[in-house]
Each structure stands twice: as structure tokens, then as C-alpha cells.
C-alpha positions as CSV (number, residue, x, y, z in Angstrom):
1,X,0.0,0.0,0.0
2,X,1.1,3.4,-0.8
3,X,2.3,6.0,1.3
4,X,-0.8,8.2,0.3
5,X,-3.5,5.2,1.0
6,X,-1.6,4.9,4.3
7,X,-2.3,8.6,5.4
8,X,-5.6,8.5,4.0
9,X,-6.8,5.2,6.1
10,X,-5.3,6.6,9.5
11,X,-7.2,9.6,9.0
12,X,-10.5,7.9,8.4
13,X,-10.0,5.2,11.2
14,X,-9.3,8.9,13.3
15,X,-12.3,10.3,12.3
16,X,-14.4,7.0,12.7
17,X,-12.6,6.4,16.2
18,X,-13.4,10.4,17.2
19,X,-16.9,9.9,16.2
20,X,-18.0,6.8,17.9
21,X,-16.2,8.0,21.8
22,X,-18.6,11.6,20.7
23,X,-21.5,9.8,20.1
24,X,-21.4,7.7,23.3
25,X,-21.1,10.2,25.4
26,X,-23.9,12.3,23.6
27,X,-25.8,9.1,24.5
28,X,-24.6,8.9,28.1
29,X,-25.5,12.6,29.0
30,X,-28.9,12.4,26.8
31,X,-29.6,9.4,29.0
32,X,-28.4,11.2,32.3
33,X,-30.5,14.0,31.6
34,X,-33.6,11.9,30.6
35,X,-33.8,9.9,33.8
36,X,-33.1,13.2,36.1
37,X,-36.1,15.1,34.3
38,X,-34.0,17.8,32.6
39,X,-35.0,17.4,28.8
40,X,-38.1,16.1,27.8
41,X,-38.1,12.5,26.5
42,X,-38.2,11.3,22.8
43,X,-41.7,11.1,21.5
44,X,-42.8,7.4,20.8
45,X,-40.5,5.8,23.1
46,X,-42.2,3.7,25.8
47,X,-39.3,2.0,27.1
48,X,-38.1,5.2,28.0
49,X,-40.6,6.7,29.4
50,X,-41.0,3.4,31.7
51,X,-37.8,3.1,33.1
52,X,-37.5,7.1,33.5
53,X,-41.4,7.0,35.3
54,X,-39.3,3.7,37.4
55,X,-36.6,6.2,38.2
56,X,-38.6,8.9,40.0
57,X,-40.5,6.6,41.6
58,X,-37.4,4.8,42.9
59,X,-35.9,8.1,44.4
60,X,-39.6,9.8,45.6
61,X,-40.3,6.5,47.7
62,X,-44.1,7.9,48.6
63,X,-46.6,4.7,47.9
64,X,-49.4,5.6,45.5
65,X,-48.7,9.2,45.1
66,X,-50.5,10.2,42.1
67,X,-49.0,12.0,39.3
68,X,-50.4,15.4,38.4
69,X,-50.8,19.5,39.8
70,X,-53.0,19.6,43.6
71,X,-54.4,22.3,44.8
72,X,-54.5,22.4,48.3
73,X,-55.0,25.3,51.1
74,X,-56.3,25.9,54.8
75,X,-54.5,26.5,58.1
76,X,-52.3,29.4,58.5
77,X,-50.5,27.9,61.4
78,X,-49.3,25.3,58.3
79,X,-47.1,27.3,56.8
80,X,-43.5,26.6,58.3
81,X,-44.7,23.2,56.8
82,X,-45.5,24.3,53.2
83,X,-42.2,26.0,53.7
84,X,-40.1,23.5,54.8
85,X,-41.4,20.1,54.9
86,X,-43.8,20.4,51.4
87,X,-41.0,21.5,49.5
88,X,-38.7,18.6,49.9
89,X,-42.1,16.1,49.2
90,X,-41.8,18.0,45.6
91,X,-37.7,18.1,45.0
92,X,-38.3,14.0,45.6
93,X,-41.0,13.2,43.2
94,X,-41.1,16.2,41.1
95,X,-44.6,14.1,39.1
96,X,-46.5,15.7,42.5
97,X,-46.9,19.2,42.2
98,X,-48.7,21.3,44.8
99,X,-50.3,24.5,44.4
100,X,-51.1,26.5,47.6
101,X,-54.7,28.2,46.5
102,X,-56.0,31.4,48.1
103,X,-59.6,31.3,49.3
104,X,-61.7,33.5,46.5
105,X,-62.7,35.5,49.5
106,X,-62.2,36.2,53.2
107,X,-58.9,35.5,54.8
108,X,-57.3,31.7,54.5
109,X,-57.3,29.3,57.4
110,X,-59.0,25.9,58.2
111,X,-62.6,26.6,58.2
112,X,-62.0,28.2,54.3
113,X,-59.7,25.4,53.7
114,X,-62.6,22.7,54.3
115,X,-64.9,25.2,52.8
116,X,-63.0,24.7,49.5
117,X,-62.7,21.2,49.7
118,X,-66.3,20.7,50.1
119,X,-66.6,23.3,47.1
120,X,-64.1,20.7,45.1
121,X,-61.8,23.8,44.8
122,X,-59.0,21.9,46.6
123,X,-57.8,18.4,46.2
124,X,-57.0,18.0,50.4
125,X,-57.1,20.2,52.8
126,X,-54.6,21.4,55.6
127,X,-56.6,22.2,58.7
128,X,-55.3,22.9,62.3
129,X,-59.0,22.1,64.1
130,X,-61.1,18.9,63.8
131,X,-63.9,18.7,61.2
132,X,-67.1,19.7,62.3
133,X,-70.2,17.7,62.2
134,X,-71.9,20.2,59.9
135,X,-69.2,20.1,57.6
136,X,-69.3,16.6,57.6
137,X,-72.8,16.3,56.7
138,X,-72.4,19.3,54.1
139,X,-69.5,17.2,52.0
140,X,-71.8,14.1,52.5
141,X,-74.8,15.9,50.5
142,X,-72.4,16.2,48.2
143,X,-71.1,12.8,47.5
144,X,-68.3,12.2,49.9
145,X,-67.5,12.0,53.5
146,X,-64.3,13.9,54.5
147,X,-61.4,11.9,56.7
148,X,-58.7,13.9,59.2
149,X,-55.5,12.7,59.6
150,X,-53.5,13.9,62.7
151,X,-49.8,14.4,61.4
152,X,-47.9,17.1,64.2
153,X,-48.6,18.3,67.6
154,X,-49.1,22.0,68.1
155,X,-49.6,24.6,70.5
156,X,-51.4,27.6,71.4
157,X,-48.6,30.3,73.1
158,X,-49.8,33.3,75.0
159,X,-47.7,36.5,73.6
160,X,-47.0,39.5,75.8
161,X,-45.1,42.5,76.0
162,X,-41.4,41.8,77.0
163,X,-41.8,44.5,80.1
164,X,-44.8,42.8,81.5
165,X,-43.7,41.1,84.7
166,X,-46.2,37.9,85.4
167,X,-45.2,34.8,86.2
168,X,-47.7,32.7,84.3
169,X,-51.9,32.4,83.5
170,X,-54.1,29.7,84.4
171,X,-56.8,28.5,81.5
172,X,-59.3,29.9,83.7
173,X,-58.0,33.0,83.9
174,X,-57.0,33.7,80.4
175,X,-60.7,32.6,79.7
176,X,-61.9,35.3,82.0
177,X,-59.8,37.9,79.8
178,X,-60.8,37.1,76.7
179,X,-64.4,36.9,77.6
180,X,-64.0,40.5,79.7
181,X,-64.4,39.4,83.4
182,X,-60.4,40.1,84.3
183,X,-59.5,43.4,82.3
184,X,-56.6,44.7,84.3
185,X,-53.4,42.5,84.7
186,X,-53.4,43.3,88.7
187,X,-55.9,41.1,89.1
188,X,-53.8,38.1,87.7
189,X,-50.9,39.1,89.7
190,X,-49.5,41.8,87.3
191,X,-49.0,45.5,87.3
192,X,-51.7,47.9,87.4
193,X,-52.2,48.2,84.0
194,X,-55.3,47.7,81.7
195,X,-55.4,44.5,79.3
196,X,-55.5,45.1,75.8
197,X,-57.0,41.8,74.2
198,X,-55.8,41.0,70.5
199,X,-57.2,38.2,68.2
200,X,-58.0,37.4,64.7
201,X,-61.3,37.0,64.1
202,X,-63.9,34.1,64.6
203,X,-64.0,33.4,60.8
204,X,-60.6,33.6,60.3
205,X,-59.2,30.1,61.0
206,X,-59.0,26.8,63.0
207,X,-56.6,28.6,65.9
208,X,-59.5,30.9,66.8
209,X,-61.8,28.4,66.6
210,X,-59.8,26.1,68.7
211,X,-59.7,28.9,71.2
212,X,-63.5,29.8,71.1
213,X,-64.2,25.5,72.3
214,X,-61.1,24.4,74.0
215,X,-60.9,28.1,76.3
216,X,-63.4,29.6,76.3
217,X,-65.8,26.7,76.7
218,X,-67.3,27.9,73.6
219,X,-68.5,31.5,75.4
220,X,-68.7,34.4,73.3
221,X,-65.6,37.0,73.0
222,X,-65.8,39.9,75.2
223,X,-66.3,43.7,74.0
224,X,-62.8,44.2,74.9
225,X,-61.2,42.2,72.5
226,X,-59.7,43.6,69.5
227,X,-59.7,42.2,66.2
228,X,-56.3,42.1,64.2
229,X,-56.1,40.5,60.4
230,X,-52.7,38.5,60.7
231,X,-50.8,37.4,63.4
232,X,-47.6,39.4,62.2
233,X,-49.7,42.0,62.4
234,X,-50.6,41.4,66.7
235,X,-46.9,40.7,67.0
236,X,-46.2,44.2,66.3
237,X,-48.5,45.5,68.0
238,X,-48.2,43.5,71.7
239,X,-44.4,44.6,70.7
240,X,-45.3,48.5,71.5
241,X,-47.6,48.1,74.0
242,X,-47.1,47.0,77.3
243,X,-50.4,45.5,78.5
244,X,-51.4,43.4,75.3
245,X,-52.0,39.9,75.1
246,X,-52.3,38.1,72.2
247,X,-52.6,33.7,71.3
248,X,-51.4,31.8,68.2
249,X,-50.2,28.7,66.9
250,X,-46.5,28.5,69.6
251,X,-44.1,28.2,66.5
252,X,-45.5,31.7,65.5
253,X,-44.8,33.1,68.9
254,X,-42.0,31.2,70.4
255,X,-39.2,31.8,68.4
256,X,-40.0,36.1,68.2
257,X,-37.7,38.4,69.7
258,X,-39.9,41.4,69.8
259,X,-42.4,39.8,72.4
260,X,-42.6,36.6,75.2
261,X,-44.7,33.9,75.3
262,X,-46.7,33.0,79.0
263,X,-45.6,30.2,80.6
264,X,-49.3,28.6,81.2
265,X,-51.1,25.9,83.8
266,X,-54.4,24.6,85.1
267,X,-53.9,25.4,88.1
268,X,-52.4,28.4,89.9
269,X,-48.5,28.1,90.2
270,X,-48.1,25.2,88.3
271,X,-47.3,27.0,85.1
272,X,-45.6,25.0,82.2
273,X,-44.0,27.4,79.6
274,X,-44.7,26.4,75.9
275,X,-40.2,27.2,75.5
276,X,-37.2,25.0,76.7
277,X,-35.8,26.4,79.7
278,X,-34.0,28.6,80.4
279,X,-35.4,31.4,78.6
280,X,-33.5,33.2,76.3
281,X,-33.8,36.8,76.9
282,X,-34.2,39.7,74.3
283,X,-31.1,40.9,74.7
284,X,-29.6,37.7,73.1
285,X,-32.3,37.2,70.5
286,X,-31.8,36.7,67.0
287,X,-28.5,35.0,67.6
288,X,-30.3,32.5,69.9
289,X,-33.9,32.0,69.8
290,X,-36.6,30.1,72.3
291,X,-37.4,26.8,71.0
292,X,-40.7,24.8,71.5
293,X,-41.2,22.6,75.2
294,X,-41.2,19.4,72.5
295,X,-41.4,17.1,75.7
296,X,-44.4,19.0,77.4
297,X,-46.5,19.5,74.0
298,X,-46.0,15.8,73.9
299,X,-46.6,14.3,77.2
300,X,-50.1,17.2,77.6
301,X,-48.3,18.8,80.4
302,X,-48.8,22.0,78.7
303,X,-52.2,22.8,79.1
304,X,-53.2,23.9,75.3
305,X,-52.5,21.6,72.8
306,X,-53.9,20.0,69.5
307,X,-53.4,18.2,66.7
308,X,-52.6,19.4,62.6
309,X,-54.5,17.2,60.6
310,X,-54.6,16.3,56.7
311,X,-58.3,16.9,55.5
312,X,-59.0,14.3,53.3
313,X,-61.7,13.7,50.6
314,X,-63.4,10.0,50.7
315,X,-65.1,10.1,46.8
316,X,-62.4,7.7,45.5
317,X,-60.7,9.6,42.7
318,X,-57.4,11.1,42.7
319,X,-57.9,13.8,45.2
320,X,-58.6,11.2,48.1
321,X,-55.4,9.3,46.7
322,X,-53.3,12.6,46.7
323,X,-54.3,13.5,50.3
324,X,-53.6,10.3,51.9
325,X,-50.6,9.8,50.1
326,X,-49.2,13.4,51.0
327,X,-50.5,12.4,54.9
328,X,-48.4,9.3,55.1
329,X,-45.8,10.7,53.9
330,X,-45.6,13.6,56.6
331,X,-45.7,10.3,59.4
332,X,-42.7,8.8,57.6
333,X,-39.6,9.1,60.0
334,X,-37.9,11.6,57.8
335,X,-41.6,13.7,57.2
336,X,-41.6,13.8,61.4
337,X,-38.1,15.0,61.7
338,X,-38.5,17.6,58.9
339,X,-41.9,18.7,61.1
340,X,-40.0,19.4,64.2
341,X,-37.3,21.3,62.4
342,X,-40.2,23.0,61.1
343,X,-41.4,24.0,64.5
344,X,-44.2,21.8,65.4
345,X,-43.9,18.4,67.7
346,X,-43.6,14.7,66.1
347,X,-46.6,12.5,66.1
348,X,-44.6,9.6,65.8
């Protein structure tokens, strides 16, 4: 063989050798891509669609999860968990997509959120009360029954100024304020200085609800109380003023540095305070925060807790499958560690 067919075969087998090591690894990373969801798969091809589908489902790990958009709503006092915990249920099994949906009007919270559900605006509910007979019977006329499923453990944490010196409330007593029988904290103990009741408003969500039957033994709300629209809002405001009181879900009020949460009891001078002791003072607040009594919420020493439940339809269809897939997953081991990171007390 010539010198020139010599040259002219090394080149090709070059060229040929060049081309097959490019188009393996355009295969490998066209593969690597399809599998991890970042280009959309080849139309037509079933056997990769399955063993891509098998790969998501492999690293979600969430037993009949349904694939699809949800929309979903409710509780206010929820929202460290759509913040933290809901957000790592979608980076696992990015098929399940939820969509947090607004009421159409009025404020959001649990009674809206079940509202909706009923209303088939939401897939499953997230609801910080039990459902209500009524409600119950309402879905039922309408086809369905609806199920709760307890997931966390929560609180209800008594904010006051920082500069009001009280050692603790009994239930009684804080039902006698918020009904109008104690209006001045020197009857409690206190300073003489007139109570300024805070609270969001009947219709507003599950945690006022909660309040109305669990504290105030279902009694009305006296004509000293004054309605606010968000709990950030009563924050600020039992921040500037001295003799406020105001209640909410304990994550929402432990953990702030601009007021102090009531150690509580039900009985006088056997308070339990919804923080791990010791207290960390103002003055070293943000750089250390309070942090929930975990063991008290738990064991009911703490005399107002309650459960977050999963409101779930019972009709059969996808939503129902969505909801109690989405509630098992928050009791998996990891779901309950991500829920007392996010503030609130394992079930499990």
C-alpha cells in the first residue's frame, strides 16, 4: 500500500474512532438528563418513558402518590410546613406538584380550607381544628364523606409585651380575659395596667376556633377584645404596647424576639411554659432563639395543645389518593423530623 493510502486510512480510522467516543457520550448525558427530568423525553418511546417513570419513583419513595398539579389550602399555622417540609415532598418526586390556592374571598385558614374542599376547589385540605359535624354532613350531601388525619402536635402560646412582669396564667384566667371578666393584669398578679386583648377574628381560621371551644368553653368573646387580620400583624402590636395579650399557633410566637410567650397551667402556680428552659432573653435574640417545650407538648403537660390534621376527601378519585398519600408521607420518619425542624412536635 502506498504511502498516500496509508495517510488516507489513518485519517479515516481517526475520524471514525473520534466519532463513535462523541456519540457515546452524547448518548450517556442524553440518558443522564432523561432519567433526572431535565430534557423532555423522545416522543414514541415507551421503554423510556418506563424506566424514566421507574426512576422517580425509585428516588420519591411515597406509595401511591398520584401524578399530576393539587391544589391544596387551609390552616395558617401550616405554613412553616409548606415551607419546609412540602417543599422537599416536591424536589423527591417532582410528578407531584402542589399549588397552595388562596380562598376566592375572606382571609385563608382551616374553616375556608374545608370550605373549599367541600366546594371541590381543593384536592385535600390542611386544617389545624377537627372537622365539624356540619361540615361533615355538608360534604356528604355532596357525595363524599371527609377523613382527618392527625400528622404534628401544636400549641397555642400566649404572647405579651417583654416588660410585663407575670409569672404565668391559668386556663381559667385567660378565659376570664378574653371573655372581659379580668381586664386589668393586677388582678392576675400583674402590674396595674389595663389588658388590651388581641385576636383574629372568629371566621378567620381553625386557631381561633380552637380557642373559642377548648378556652373559652365555647363563650362568646368579650367587647374588649380587638380584632387584628394576621398574626404578624398582633406581634407588632403587643411589641409597643405594654399591656397586650395576644394567642397563636407556639411556633408563631416562640421563636420572636420582639415579644414573650406566657408560661401557662391549670392550676395556679403550676405553670408549664410552651419554650425549653432557660429562657433566652431579648437581649440575646436573634443570635439565639426560644425553641418549643417538645417534651411538654408531647406528654399534655402544657395545658393547650392540638393536633394538625390532613383533611381528606373520601369520593375515590385522585384527590382522596393525593391527600392520603401526602398524609403518610408527613408520618414517615424523615416527614416527622422535617416537622419538628419546622417548629411543630412529632406524632410519631
Amino acid at each position: 500500500m502506498s504511502q498516500k493510502n496509508e495517510t488516507l486510512s489513518l485519517f479515516l480510522a481517526v475520524v471514525i474512532t473520534i466519532g463513535l467516543i462523541f456519540g457515546g457520550l452524547w448518548f450517556f448525558m442524553e440518558r443522564w438528563a432523561q432519567l433526572n427530568g431535565t430534557v423532555a423525553k423522545p416522543s414514541g418511546s415507551s421503554n423510556t418513558d418506563n424506566s424514566t417513570k421507574q426512576f422517580v419513583n425509585n428516588r420519591c419513595n411515597v406509595p401511591n402518590l398520584p401524578q399530576g398539579t393539587f391544589n391544596y389550602g387551609g390552616s395558617t399555622s401550616w405554613a412553616p410546613i409548606r415551607k419546609d417540609v412540602d417543599s422537599v415532598l416536591e424536589s423527591l418526586c417532582p410528578q407531584f406538584t402542589l399549588r397552595y390556592t388562596q380562598p376566592p374571598s375572606g382571609q385563608a385558614g382551616s374553616a375556608t380550607g374545608i370550605r373549599m374542599l367541600i366546594d371541590n376547589q381543593l384536592a385535600f385540605s390542611q386544617s389545624s381544628r377537627s372537622v365539624k359535624a356540619e361540615e361533615n354532613a355538608e360534604a356528604k350531601q355532596k357525595g363524599f364523606s371527609l377523613k382527618e388525619i392527625p400528622v404534628a402536635i401544636d400549641g397555642i402560646a400566649i404572647a405579651v409585651n417583654h416588660n410585663l412582669n407575670i409569672p404565668g396564667l391559668t386556663v381559667a384566667q385567660l378565659k376570664d380575659i378574653y371573655t372581659g371578666k379580668i381586664t386589668n393584669w393586677q388582678q392576675v398578679g400583674g402590674p396595674n395596667l389595663p389588658i388590651t386583648v388581641y385576636s383574629r377574628s372568629q371566621e378567620a381560621g381553625g386557631t381561633v376556633e380552637f380557642f373559642v371551644e377548648n378556652v373559652l368553653n365555647k363563650e362568646k368573646f368579650g367587647a374588649n377584645v380587638s380584632y387584628i387580620g394576621t398574626t404578624t400583624e398582633a406581634v407588632r402590636k403587643v411589641a409597643v404596647n405594654s399591656g397586650a395579650i395576644y394567642y397563636a399557633s407556639a411556633p408563631e410566637v416562640v421563636p420572636q424576639c420582639t415579644i414573650k410567650s406566657l408560661p401557662l397551667g391549670r392550676t395556679s402556680g403550676q405553670f408549664v411554659p410552651p419554650y425549653q428552659e432557660p429562657f433566652v432573653p431579648q437581649s440575646e435574640c436573634p443570635s439565639k432563639r426560644n425553641q418549643l417545650n417538645n417534651q411538654a407538648f408531647r406528654s399534655g403537660d402544657y395545658a393547650i395543645t392540638r393536633n394538625l390534621f390532613v383533611i381528606v376527601k373520601q369520593n375515590g378519585q385522585t384527590d382522596q389518593q393525593a391527600g392520603v398519600a401526602y398524609a403518610n408521607w408527613l408520618l414517615t420518619p424523615q416527614s416527622q423530623e422535617l416537622i419538628e425542624k419546622a417548629g411543630f412536635v412529632r406524632i410519631k
